[in-house]
C-alpha positions in Angstrom: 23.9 33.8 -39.9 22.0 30.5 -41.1 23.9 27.5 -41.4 24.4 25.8 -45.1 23.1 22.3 -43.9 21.0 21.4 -40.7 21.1 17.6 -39.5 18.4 16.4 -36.9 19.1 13.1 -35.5 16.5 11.5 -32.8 18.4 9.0 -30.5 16.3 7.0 -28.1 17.7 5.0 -25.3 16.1 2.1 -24.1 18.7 0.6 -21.7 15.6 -0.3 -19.2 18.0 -2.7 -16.4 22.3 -3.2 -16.1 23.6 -5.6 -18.4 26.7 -7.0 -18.7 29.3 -5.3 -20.7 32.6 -7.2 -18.8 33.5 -10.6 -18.4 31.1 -12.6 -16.4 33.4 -13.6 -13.7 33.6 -13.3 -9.6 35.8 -13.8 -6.7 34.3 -14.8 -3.2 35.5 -14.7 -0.2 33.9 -15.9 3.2 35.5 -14.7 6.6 35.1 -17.5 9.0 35.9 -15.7 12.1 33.8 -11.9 11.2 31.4 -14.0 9.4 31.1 -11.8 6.5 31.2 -12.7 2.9 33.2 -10.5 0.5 32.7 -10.7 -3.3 34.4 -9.0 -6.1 33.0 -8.7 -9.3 33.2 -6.9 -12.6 29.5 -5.1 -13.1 27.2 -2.8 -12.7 23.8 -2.6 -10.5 25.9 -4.2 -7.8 23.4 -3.0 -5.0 20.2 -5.1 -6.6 23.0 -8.3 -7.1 24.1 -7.9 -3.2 20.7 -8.0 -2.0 19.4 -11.3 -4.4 22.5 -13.2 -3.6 22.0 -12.6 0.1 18.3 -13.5 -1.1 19.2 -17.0 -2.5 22.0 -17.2 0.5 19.2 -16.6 3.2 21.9 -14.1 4.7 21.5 -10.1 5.7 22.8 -7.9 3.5 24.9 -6.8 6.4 26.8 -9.7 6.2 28.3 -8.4 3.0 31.1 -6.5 2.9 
């Protein structure tokens, strides 16, 4: 059985790094007693953001929660 039309269609995706797609806000929070920051954020790639904020903080990434 052969179809009556045949449609190719060649998609390419060249998302190469996260980007933005929700509102460009955050919440942050810094326990004072645990000495642990806490920050809540709409993205993705949150692993690679942790770790260059605790970068530019000059904190461990432990110190996240």
């Amino acid at each position: 059985m052969a179809a009556d039309h045949t449609v190719r269609i060649k998609v390419v995706d060249n998302r190469t790094e996260t980007c933005f797609l929700e509102p460009r806000a955050a919440i942050a929070h810094y326990e004072t007693q645990a000495a642990r920051f806490e920050i809540r954020l709409g993205c993705q790639g949150v692993h690679d953001l942790r770790d260059n904020l605790a970068a530019s903080l000059g904190v461990p990434t432990s110190d996240y929660l």
